[in-house]
C-alpha positions in Angstrom: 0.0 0.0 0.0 1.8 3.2 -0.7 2.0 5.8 1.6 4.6 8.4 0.3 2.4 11.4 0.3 4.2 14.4 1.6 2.1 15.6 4.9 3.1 19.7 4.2 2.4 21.7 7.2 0.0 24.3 8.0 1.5 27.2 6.5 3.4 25.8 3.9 0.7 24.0 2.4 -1.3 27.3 2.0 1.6 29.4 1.0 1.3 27.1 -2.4 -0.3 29.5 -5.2 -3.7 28.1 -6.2 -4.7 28.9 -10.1 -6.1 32.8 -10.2 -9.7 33.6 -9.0 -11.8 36.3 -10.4 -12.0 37.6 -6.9 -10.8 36.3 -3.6 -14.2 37.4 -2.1 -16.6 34.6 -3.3 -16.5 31.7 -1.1 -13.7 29.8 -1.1 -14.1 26.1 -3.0 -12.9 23.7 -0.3 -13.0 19.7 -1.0 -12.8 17.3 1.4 -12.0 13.2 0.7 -14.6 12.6 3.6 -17.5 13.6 4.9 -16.6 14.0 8.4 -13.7 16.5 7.9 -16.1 18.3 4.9 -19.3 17.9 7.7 -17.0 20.3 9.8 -15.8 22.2 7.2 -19.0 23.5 6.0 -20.2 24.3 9.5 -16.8 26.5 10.3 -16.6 28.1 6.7 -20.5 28.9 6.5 -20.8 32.0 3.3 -17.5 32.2 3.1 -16.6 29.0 1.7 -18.7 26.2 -0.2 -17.5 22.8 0.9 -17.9 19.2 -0.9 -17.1 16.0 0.1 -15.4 14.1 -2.6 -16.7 10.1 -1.1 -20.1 9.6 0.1 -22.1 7.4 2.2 -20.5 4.3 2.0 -17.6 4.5 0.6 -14.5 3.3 1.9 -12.0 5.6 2.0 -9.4 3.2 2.7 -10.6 1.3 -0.8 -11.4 4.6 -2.7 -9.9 4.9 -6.1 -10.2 8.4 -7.6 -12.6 9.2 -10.4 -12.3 11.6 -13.7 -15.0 13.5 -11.9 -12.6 13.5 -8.7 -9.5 14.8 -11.1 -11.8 17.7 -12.3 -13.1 18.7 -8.6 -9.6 18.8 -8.2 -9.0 21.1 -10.2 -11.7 23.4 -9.4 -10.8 23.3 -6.1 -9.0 26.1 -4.3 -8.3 24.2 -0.8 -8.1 20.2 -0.6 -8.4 18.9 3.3 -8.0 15.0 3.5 -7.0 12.8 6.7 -3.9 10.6 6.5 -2.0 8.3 4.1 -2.9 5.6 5.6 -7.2 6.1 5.1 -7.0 7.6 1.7 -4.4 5.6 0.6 -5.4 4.9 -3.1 -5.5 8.9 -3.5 -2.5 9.5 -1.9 -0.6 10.1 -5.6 -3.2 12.0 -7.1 -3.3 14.3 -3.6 0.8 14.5 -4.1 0.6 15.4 -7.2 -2.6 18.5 -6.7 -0.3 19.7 -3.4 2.2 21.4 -6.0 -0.5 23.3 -7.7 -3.0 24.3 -5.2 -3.3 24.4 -0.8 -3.7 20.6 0.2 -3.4 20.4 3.7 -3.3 16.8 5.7 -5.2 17.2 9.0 -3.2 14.6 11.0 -0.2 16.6 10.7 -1.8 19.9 11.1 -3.4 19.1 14.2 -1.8 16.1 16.3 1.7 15.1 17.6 2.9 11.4 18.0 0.8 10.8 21.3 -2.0 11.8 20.0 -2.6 9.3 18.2 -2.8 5.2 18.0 -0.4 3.2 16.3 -0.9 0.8 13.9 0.5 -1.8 11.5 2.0 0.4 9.2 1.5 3.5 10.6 -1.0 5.3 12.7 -4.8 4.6 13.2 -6.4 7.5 11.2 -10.4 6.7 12.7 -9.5 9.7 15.1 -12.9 11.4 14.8 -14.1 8.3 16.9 -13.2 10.5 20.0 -15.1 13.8 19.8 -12.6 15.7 22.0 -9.8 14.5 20.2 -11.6 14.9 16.6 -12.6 18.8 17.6 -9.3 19.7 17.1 -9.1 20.0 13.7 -12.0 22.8 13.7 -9.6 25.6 14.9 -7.0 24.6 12.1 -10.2 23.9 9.2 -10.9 27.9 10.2 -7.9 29.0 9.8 -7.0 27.7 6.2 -9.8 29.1 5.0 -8.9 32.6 6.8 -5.3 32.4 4.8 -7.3 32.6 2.0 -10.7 34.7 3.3 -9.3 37.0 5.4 -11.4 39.7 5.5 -13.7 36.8 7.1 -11.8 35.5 9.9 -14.2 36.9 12.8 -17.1 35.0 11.3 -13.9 32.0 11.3 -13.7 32.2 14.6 -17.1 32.6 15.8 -18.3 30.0 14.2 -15.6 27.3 14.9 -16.3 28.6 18.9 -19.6 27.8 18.4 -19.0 24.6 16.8 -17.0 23.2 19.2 -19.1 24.1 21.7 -21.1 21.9 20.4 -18.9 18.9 20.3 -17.6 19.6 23.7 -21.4 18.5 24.8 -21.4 15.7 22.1 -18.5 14.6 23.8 -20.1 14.6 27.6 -23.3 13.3 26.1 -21.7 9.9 24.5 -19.3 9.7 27.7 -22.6 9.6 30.0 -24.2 7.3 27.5 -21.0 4.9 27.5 -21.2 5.1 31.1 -24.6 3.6 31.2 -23.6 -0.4 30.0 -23.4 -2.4 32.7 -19.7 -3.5 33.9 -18.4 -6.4 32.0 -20.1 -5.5 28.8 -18.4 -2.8 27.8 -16.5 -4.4 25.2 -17.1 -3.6 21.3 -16.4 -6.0 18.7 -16.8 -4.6 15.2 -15.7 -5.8 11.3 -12.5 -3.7 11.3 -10.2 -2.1 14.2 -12.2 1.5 13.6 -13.0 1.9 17.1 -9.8 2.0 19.2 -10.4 6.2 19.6 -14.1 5.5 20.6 -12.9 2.9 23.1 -10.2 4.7 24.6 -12.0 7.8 24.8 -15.0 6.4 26.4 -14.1 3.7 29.0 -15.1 0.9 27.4 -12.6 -2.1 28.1 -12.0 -3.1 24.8 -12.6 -3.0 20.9 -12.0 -5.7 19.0 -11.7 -5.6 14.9 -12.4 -8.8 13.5 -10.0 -7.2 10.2 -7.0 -4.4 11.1 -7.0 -1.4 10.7 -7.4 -0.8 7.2 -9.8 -2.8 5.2 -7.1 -3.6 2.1 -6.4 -7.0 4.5 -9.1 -9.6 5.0 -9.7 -11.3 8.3 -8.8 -15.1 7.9 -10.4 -18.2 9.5 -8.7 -18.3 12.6 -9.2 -14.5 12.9 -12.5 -15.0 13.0 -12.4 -18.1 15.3 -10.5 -16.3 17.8 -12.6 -13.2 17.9 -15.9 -15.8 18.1 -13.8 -17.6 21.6 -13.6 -14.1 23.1 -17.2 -13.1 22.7 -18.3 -16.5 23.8 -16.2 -16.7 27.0 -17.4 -12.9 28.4 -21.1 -13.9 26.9 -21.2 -10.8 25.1 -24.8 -9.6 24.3 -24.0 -8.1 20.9 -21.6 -7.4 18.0 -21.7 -4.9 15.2 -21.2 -4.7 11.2 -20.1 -1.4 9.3 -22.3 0.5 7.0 -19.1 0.6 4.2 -17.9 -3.2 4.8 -19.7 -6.3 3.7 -21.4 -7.9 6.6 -20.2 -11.7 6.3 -17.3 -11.6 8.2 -18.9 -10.9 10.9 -22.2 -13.1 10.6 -19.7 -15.9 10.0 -17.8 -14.4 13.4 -21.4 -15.0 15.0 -22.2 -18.2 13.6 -18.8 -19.6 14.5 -20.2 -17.9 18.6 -22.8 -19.7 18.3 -21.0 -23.0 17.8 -19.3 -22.6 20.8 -22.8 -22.2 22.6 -23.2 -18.8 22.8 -26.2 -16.9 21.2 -24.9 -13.5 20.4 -26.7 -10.4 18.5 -25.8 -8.1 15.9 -26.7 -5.1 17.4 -26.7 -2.9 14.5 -24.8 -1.2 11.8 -22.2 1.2 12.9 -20.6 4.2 10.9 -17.2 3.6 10.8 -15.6 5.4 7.5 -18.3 7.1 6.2 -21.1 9.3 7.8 -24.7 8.4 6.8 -27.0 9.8 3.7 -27.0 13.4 2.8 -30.1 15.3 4.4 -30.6 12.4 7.4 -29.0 13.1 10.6 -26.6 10.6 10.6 -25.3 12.5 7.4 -24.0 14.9 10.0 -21.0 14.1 12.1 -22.6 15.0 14.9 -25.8 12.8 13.8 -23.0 10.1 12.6 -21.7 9.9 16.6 -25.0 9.5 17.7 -26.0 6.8 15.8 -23.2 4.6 16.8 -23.4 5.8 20.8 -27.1 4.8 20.4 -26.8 2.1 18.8 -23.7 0.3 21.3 -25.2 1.5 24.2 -29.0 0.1 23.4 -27.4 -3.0 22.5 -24.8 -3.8 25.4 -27.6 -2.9 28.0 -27.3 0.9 28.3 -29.5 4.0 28.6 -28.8 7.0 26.4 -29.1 10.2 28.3 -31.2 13.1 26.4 -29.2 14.9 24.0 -27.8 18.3 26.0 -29.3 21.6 25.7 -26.5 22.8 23.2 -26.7 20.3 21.0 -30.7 21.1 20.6 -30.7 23.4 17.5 -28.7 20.7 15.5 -31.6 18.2 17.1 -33.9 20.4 15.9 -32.9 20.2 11.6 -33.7 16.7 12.7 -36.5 16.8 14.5 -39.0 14.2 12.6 -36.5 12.1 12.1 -35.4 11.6 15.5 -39.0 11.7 17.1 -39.3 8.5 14.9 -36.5 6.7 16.4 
């Protein structure tokens, strides 16, 4: 898997000349490979920048292959924000090669040192926006790329990236609460692929356990899949969960294998792991994307979810049919 792509720092990646604009106050064209760093974006860059996610509901970032349609939103791009090498890594030539010509700026190396983050086989664990706190970060550094280039609207910038992570600062309380809530000794999350070692961490649970690695390239094999089916067996887990961008069967056969060992376990639902959900749906929305899974792991290991916090209410209320239904 190549991972060469040059990971240019904040100010150097925006000192790059991007091609000449008619005017430098229309709002800035900012692409993002995924929709939880472009979910953010938009919500920090507001008029002065129009923001578009280049993969949608899921895709699979780590399996992602660039289109001609990708090349020319590309090109008509005048700020590119990805993650890490080691989740886009099919697009990490074509993102080398767009760095020379226009601001491309990497968010892990913008925003985090070394013990910050996880490592992994290969590198480091790129699912940071699994912890809210840690995943906030990058609002501050989203505003101010797009201030380099908009100045004249960095106090709207600012405002709105306080505001923002205002906002995720009570996400972040809300899922600990809700985490919190599963009884002792269930607290363990076993999903297709290791995406959940952030969430884990962040929010007490005891362990998370990826039936595949990190990245999704590798397959899990038969005796990866027998020896996550022994673990879940001997701690009688209640439930296990599949991905919304990765085919199910690895982990139905992880279940059937449980249940030969005579243990009855559920799949408690479909979690977002690389992808956020459909546009216009809550779970579109990084914070809807959060709440989904927290939902969804704590109804299913024997939790309660709190009620969603007082600042988080006017993003509940864009929503508000949908979640009354749920």
């Amino acid at each position: 898997m190549r991972q060469t792509l040059t990971l240019v720092p904040l100010m150097a990646a925006l000192s790059v000349a991007a091609p000449a604009r008619a005017a430098d106050t229309a709002p800035l064209q900012v692409l993002a490979t995924v929709g939880m760093v472009a979910d953010l974006a938009q919500r920090v860059g507001g008029g002065c920048a129009e923001v578009e996610a280049m993969m949608g509901a899921g895709s699979d970032p780590h399996l992602y292959q660039p289109t001609a349609s990708d090349v020319s939103k590309l090109q008509a791009a005048e700020l590119i924000l990805y993650v890490h090498p080691t989740l886009e890594a099919r697009l990490a030539t074509v993102l080398e090669r767009f760095s020379q010509r226009t601001p491309t700026l990497g968010l892990v190396a913008a925003t985090y040192g070394p013990d910050d983050l996880r490592a992994a086989s290969g590198g480091i664990d790129p699912h940071i926006w699994m912890d809210v706190a840690l995943w906030s970060r990058i609002v501050p550094v989203i505003a101010e790329a797009i201030a380099e280039a908009r100045p004249d609207c960095r106090a709207m910038l600012d405002a709105q990236a306080a505001a923002l992570g205002a906002e995720l600062d009570a996400l972040h309380g809300w899922v600990t609460a809700s985490i919190g809530s599963i009884p002792d000794g269930a607290r363990q999350l076993v999903t297709a692929h290791d995406a959940f070692g952030y969430f884990a961490t962040a929010y007490g649970m005891d362990a998370s356990e990826g039936i595949e690695g990190i990245s999704t390239e590798s397959e899990a094999s038969i005796g990866d899949i027998r020896e996550v089916a022994q673990f879940v067996a001997e701690i009688r887990l209640p439930a296990v969960f599949v991905e919304t961008t990765i085919n199910p069967r690895t982990v139905e056969a992880m279940v059937a294998e449980s249940r030969a060992l005579g243990h009855e376990v559920a799949i408690g639902g479909a979690l977002y792991s690389d992808a956020m959900g459909a546009p216009g749906m809550a779970s579109g929305t990084y914070i809807g994307m959060i709440r989904a899974n927290t939902v969804a792991i704590t109804t299913a290991l024997g939790g309660t979810p709190p009620p969603l916090p007082g600042a988080l209410a006017g993003w509940a209320a864009s929503f508000a049919d949908e979640l009354a239904g749920q």
